[in-house]
Backbone as a chain_set.jsonl record, in Angstrom:
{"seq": "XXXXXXXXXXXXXXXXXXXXXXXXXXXXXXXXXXXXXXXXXXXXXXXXXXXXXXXXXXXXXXXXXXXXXXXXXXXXXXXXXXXXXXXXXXXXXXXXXXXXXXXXXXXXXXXXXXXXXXXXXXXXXXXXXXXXXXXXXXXXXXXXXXXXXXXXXXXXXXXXXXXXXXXXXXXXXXXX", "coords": {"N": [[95.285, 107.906, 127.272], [93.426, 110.673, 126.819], [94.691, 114.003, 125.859], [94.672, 117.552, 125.556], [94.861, 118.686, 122.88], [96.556, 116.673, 121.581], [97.495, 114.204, 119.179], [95.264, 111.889, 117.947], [95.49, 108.37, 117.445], [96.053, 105.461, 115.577], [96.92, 101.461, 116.297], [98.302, 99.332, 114.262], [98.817, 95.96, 113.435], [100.308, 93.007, 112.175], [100.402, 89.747, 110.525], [101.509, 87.625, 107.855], [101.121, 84.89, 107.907], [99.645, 82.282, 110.399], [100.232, 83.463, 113.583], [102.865, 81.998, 114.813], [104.722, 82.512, 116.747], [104.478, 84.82, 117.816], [104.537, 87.503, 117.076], [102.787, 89.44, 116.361], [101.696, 90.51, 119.042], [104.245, 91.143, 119.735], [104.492, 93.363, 118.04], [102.818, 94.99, 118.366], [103.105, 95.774, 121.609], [105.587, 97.39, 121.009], [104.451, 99.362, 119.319], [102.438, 100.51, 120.802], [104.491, 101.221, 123.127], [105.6, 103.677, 121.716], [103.993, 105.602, 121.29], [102.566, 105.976, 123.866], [104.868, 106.841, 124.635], [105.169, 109.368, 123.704], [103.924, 112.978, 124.676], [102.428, 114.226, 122.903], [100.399, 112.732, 121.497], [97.627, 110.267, 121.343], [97.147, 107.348, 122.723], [94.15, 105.574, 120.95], [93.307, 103.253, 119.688], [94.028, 99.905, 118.98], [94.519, 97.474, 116.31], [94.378, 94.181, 114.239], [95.875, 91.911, 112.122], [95.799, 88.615, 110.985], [97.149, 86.238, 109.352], [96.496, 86.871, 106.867], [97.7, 88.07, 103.703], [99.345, 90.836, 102.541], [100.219, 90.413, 100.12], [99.549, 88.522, 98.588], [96.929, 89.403, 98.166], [94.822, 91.7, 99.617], [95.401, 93.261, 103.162], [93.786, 92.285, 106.334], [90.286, 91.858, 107.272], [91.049, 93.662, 109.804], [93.216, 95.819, 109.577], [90.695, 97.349, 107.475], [88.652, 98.089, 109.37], [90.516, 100.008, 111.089], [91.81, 101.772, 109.251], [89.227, 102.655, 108.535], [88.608, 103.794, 111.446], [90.62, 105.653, 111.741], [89.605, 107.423, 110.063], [87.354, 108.588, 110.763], [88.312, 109.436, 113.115], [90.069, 111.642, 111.707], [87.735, 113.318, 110.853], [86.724, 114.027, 113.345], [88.778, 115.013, 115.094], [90.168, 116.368, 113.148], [92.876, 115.667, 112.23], [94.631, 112.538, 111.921], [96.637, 109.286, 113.173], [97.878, 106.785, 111.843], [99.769, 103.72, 112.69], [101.963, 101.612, 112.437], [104.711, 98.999, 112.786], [106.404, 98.4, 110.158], [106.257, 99.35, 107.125], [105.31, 97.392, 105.013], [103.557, 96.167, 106.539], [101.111, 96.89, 106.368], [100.598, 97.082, 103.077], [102.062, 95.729, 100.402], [101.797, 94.472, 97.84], [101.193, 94.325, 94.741], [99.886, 96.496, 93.462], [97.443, 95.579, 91.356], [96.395, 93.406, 92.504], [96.911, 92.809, 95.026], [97.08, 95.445, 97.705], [99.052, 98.149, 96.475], [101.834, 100.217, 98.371], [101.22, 102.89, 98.05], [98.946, 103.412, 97.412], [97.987, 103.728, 99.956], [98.985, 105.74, 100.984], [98.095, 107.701, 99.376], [95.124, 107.75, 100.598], [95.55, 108.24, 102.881], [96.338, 110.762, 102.517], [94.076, 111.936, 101.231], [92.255, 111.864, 103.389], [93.504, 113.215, 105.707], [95.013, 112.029, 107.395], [97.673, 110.676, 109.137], [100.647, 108.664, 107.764], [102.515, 106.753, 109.662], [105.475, 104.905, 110.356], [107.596, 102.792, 112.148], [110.106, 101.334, 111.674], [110.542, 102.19, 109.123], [110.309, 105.311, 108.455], [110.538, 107.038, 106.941], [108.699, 106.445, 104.64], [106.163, 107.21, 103.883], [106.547, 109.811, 103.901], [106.435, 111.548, 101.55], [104.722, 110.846, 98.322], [106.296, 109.738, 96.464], [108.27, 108.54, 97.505], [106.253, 106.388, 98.855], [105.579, 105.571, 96.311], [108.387, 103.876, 95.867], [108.9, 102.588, 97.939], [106.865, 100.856, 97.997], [107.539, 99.287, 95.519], [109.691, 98.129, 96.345], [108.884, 96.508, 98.039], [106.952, 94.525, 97.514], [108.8, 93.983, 95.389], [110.624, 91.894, 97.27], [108.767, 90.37, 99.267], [107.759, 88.949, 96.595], [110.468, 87.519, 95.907], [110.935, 85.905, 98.504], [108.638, 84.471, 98.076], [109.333, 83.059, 95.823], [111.254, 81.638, 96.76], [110.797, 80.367, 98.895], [108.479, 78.352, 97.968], [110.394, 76.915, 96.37], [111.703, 76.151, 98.325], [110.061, 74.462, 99.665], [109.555, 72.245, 97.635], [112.118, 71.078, 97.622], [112.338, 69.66, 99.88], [110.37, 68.069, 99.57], [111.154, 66.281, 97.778], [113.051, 65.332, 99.008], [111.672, 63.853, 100.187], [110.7, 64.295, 102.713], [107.771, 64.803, 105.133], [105.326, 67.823, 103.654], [104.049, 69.904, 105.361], [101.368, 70.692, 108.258], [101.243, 68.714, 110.949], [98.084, 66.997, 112.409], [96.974, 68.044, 115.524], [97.908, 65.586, 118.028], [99.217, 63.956, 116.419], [101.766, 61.78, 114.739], [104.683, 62.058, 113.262], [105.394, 58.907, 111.357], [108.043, 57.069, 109.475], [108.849, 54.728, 107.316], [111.578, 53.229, 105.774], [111.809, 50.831, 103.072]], "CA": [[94.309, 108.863, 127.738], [92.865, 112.197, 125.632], [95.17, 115.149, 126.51], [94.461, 118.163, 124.926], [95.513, 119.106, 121.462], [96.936, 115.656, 121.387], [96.601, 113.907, 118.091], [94.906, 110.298, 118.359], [96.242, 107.336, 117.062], [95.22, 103.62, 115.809], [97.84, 100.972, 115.968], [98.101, 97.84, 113.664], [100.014, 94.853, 113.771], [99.92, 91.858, 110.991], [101.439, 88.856, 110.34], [101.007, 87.221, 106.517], [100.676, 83.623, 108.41], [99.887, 81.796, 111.595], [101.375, 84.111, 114.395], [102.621, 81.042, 116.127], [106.301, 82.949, 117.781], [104.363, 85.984, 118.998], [104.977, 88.598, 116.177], [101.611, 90.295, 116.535], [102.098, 91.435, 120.482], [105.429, 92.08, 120.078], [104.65, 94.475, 117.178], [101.659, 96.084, 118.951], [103.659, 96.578, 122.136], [106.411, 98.639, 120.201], [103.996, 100.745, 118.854], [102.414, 101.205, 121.811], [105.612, 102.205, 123.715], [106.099, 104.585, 120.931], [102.986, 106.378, 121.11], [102.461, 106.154, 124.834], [105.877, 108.055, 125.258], [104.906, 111.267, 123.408], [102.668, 113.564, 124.849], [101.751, 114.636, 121.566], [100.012, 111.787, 121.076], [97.007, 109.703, 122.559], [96.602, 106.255, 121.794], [93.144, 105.506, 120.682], [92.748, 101.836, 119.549], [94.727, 98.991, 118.25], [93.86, 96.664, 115.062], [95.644, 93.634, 114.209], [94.978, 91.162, 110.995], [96.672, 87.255, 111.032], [97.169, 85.636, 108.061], [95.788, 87.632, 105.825], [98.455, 88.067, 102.926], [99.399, 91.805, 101.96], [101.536, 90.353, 99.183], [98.404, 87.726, 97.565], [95.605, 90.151, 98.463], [94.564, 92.859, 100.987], [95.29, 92.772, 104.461], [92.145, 91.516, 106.22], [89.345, 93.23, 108.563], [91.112, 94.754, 110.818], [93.46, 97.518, 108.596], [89.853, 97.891, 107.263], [88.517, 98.725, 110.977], [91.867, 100.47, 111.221], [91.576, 103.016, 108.254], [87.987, 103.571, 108.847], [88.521, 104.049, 112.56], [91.387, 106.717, 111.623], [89.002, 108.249, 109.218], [86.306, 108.923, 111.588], [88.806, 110.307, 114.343], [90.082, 112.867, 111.424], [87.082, 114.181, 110.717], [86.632, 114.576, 115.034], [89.626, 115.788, 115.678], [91.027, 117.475, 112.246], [94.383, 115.049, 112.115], [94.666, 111.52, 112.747], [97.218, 108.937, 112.899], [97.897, 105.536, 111.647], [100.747, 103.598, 113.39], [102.651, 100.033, 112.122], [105.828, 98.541, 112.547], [106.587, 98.913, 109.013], [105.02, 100.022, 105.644], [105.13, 96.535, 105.047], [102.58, 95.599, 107.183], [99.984, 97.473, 105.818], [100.714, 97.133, 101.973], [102.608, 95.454, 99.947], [101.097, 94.74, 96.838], [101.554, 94.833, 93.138], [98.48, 97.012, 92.511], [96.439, 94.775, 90.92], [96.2, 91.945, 93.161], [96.868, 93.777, 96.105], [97.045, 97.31, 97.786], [100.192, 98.434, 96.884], [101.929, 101.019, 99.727], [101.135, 104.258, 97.527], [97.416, 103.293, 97.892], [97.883, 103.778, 101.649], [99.491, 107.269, 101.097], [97.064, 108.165, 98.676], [94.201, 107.359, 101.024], [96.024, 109.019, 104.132], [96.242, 111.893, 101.92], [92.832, 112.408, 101.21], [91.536, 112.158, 104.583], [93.781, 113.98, 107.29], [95.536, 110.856, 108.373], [99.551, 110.751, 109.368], [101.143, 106.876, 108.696], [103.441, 106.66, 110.972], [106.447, 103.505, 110.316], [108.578, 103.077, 112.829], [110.962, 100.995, 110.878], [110.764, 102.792, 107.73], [109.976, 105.645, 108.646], [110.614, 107.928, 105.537], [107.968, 105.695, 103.555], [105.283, 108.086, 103.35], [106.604, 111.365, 103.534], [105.802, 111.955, 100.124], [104.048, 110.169, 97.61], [107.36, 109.459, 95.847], [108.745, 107.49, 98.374], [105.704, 105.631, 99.112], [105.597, 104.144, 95.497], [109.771, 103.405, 95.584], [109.227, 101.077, 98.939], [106.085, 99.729, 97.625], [107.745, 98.728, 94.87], [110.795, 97.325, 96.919], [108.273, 95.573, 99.777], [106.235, 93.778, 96.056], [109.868, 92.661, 95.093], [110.899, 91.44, 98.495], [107.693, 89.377, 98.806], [108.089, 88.092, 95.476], [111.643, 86.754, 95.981], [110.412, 84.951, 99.393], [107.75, 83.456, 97.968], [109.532, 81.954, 94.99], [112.498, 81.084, 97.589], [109.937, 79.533, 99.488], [108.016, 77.619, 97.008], [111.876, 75.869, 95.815], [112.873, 74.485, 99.442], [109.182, 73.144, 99.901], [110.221, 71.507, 96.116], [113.438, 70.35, 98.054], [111.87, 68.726, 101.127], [109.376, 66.628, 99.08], [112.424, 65.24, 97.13], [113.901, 64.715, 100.129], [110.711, 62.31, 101.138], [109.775, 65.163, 104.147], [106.472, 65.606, 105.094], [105.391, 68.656, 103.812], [102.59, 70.316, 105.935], [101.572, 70.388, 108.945], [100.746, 67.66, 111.042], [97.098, 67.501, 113.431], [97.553, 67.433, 117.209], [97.939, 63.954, 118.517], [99.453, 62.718, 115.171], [103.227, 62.17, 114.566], [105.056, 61.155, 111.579], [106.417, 57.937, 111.258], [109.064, 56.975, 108.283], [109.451, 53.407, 107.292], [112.098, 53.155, 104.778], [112.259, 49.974, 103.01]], "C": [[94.429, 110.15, 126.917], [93.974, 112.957, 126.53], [94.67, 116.803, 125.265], [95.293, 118.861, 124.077], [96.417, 117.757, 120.96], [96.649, 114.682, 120.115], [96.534, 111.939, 118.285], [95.305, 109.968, 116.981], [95.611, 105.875, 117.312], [97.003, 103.373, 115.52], [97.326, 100.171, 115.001], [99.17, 97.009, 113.51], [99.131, 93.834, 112.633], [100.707, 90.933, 110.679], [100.728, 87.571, 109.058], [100.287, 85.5, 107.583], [100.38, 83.388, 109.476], [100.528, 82.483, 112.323], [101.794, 83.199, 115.262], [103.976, 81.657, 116.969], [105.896, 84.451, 118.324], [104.629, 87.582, 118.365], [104.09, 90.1, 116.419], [101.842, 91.231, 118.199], [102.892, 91.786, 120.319], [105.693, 93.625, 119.102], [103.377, 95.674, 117.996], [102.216, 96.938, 120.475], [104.974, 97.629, 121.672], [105.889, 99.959, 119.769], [103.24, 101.315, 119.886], [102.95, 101.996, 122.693], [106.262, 103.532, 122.947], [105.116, 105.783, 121.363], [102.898, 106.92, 122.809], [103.956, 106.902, 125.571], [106.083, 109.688, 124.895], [103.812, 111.858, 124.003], [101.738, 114.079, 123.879], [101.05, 113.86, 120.945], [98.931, 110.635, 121.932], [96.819, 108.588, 121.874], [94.916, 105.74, 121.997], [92.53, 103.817, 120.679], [93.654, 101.047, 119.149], [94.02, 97.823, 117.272], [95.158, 95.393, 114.695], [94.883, 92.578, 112.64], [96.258, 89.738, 111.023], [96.313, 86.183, 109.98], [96.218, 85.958, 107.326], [97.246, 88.455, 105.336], [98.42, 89.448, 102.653], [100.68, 91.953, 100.819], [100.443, 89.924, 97.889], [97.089, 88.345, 97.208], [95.753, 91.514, 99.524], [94.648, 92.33, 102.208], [93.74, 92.24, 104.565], [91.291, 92.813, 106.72], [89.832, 94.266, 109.121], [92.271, 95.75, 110.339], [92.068, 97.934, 108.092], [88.749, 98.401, 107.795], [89.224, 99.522, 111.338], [91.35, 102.199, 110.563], [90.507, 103.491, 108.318], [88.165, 104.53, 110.715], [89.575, 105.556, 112.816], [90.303, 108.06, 111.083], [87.958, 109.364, 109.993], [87.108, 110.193, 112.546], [89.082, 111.786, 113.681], [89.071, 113.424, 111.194], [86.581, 115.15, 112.162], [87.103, 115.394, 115.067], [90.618, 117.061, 114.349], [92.565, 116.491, 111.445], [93.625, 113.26, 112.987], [95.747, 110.624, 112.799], [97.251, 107.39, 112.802], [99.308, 104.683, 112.01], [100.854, 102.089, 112.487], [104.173, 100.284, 112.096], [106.904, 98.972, 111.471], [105.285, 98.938, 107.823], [104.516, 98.21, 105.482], [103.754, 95.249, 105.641], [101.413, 95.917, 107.232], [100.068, 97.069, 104.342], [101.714, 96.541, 101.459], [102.705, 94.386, 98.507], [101.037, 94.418, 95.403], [100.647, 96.061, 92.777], [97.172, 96.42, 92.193], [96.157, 93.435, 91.641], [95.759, 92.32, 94.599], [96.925, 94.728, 96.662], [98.78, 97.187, 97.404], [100.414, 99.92, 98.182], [101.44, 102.528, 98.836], [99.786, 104.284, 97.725], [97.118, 104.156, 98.967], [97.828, 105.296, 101.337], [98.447, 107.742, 100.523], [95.63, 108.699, 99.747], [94.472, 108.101, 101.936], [95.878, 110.452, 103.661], [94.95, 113.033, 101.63], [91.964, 112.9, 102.536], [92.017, 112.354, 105.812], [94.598, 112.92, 107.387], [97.171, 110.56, 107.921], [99.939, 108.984, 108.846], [102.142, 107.208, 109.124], [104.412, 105.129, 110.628], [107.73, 103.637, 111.433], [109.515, 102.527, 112.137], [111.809, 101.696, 109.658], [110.104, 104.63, 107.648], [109.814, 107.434, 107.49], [109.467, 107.663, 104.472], [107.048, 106.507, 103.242], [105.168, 109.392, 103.812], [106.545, 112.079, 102.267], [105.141, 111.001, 99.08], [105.18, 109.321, 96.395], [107.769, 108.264, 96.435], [107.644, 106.505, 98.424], [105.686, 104.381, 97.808], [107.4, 103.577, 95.344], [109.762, 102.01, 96.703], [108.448, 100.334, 98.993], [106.793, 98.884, 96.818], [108.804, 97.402, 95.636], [110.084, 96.348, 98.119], [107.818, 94.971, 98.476], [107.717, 92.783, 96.115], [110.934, 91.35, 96.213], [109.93, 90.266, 98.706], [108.127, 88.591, 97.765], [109.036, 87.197, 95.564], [111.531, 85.5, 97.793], [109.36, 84.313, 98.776], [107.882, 82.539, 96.854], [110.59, 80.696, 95.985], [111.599, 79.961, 98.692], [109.594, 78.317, 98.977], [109.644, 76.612, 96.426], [111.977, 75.411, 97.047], [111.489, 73.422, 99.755], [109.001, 71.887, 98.868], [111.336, 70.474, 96.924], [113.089, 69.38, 99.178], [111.191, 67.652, 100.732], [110.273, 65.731, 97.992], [113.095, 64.667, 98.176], [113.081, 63.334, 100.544], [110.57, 62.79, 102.407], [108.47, 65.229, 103.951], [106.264, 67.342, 105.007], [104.071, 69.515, 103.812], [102.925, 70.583, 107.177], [100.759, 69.135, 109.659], [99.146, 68.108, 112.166], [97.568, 67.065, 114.435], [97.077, 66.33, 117.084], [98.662, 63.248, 117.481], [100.912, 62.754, 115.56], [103.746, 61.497, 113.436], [105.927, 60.135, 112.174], [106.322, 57.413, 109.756], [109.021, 55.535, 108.508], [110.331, 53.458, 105.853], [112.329, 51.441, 104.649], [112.766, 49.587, 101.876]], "O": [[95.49, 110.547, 126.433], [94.171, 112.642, 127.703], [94.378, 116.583, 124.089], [96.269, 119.525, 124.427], [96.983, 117.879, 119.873], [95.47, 114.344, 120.014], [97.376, 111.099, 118.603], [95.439, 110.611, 115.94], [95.072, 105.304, 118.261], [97.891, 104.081, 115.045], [96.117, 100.159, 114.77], [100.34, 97.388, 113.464], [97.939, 93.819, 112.326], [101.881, 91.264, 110.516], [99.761, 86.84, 109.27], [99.095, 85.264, 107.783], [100.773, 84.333, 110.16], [101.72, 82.417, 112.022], [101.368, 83.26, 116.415], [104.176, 81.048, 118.021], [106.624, 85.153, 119.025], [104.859, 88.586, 119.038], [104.454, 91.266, 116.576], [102.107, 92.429, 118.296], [102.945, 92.984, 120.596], [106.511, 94.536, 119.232], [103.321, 96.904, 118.02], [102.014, 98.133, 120.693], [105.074, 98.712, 122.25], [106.385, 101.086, 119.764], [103.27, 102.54, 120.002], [102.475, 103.049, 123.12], [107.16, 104.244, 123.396], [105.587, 106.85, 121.756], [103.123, 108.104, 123.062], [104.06, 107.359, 126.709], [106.682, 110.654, 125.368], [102.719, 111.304, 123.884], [100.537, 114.305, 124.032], [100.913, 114.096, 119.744], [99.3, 110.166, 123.008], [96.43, 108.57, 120.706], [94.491, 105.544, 123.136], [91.652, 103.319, 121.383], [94.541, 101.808, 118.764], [92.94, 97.35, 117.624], [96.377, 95.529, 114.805], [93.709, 92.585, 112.272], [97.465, 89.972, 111.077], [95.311, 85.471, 109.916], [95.173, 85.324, 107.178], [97.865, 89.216, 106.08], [97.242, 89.704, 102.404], [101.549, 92.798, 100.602], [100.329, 90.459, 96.786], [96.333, 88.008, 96.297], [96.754, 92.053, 99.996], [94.175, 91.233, 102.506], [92.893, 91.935, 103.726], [91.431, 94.034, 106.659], [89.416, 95.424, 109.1], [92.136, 96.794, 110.977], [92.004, 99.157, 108.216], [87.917, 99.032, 107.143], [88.661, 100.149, 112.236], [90.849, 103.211, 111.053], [90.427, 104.715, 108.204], [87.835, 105.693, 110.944], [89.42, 106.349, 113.744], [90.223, 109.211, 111.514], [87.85, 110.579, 109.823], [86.765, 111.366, 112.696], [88.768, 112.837, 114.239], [89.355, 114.615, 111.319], [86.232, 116.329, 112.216], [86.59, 116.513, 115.087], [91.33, 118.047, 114.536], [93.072, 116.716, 110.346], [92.821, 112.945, 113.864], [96.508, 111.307, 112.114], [96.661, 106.744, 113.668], [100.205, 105.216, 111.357], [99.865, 101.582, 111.959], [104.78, 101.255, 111.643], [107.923, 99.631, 111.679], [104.083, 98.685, 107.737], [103.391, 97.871, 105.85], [103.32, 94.145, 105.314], [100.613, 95.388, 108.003], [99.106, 96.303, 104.293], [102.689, 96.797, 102.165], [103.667, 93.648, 98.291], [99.857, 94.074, 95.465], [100.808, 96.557, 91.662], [96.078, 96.72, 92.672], [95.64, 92.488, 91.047], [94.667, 92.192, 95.152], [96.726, 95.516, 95.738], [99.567, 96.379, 97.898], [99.475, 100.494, 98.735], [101.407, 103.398, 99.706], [99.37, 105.3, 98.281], [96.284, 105.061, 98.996], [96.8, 105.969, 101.422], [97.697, 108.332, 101.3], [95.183, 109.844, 99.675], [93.585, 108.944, 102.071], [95.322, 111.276, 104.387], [94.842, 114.256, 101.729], [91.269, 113.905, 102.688], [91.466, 111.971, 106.844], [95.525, 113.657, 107.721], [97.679, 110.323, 106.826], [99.499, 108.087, 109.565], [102.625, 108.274, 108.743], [103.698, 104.132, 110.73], [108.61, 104.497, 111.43], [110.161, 103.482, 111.705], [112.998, 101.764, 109.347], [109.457, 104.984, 106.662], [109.135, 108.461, 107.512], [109.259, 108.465, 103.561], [107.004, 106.647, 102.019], [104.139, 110.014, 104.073], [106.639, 113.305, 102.208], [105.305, 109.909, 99.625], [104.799, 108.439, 95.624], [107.636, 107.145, 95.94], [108.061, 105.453, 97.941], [105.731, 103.153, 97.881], [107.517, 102.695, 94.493], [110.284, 100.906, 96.548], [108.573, 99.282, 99.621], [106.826, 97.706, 97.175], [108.701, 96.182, 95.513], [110.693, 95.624, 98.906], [108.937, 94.756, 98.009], [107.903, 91.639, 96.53], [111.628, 90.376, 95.921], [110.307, 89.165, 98.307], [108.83, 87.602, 97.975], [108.714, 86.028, 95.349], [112.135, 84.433, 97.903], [109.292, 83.177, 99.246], [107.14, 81.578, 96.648], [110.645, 79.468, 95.936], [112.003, 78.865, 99.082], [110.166, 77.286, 99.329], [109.464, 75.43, 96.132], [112.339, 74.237, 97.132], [111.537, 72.213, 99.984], [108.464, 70.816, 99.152], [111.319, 69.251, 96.789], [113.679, 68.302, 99.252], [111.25, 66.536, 101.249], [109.949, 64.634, 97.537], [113.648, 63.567, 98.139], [113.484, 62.259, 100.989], [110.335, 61.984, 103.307], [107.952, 65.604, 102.899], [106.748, 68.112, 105.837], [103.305, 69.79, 102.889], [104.085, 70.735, 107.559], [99.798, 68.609, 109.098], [99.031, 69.238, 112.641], [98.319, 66.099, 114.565], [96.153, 65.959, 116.36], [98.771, 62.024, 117.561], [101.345, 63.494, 116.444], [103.266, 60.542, 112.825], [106.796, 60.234, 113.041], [105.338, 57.291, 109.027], [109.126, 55.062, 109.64], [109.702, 53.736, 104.832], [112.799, 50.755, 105.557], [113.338, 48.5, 101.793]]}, "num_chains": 1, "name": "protein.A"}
């Protein structure tokens, strides 16, 4: 609820794949309990994006519902704020493929708008920082997704199915 002089606030929550263990709520209530315990603070809306890669590409829609929806409030209210988990979950990037996190800052910069990380929460207090943990969220990514790419290598040597399967099916193995 609005209080006065209170500065509004979007959340966002994201998860590169399938949220099938619940990642997305549990990141949106965090930031909710964050926000909803300052008075200095009103929460406004929440945004969430699911499988939509911020390593292969741009998050999806909803950071881009998100950032507009911030944009709008600063020009309302003067200040606005943008809330996630971590930097990570907005950006993470190379640049050229995808946003990297300095983008973000950049963009926050221009138009009134706070990010807010609870995790990381140093990430975009200056424009410095933002490109040091872009860079380090890029090489992080990177090293999961080669580390990745080798055990699904290792499973299909093994003779695992490697996928997933459709409801009703089940694998059966005949070795002969």
């Amino acid at each position: 609820m609005e209080s006065l002089g209170a500065i509004p606030c979007i959340i966002y929550a994201a998860k590169s794949t399938e949220d099938r263990r619940g990642s997305i709520p549990e990141q949106l209530q965090e930031l909710r309990r964050m926000i909803e315990t300052d008075s200095r603070r009103w929460l406004v809306a929440e945004y969430r994006d699911e499988a939509f890669s911020a390593y292969r590409r741009d998050r999806g829609p909803g950071l881009a519902d998100a950032t507009q929806h911030c944009e709008d409030l600063a020009v309302e209210h003067g200040v606005s704020e943008l809330w996630a988990q971590h930097s990570d979950r907005l950006a993470r990037g190379d640049g050229r493929n995808a946003r990297h996190t300095v983008e973000i800052a950049l963009w926050a910069l221009k138009h009134d708008i706070r990010v807010r990380t609870i995790q990381d929460p140093e990430t975009f207090r200056d424009l410095l920082y933002a490109v040091v943990t872009g860079q380090r969220n890029n090489e992080d990514s990177k090293r999961k997704a080669i580390s990745s790419q080798a055990g699904k290598k290792r499973a299909v040597a093994r003779g695992e199915y490697e996928g997933h399967l459709p409801d009703g099916y089940q694998l059966a193995r005949d070795i002969d």
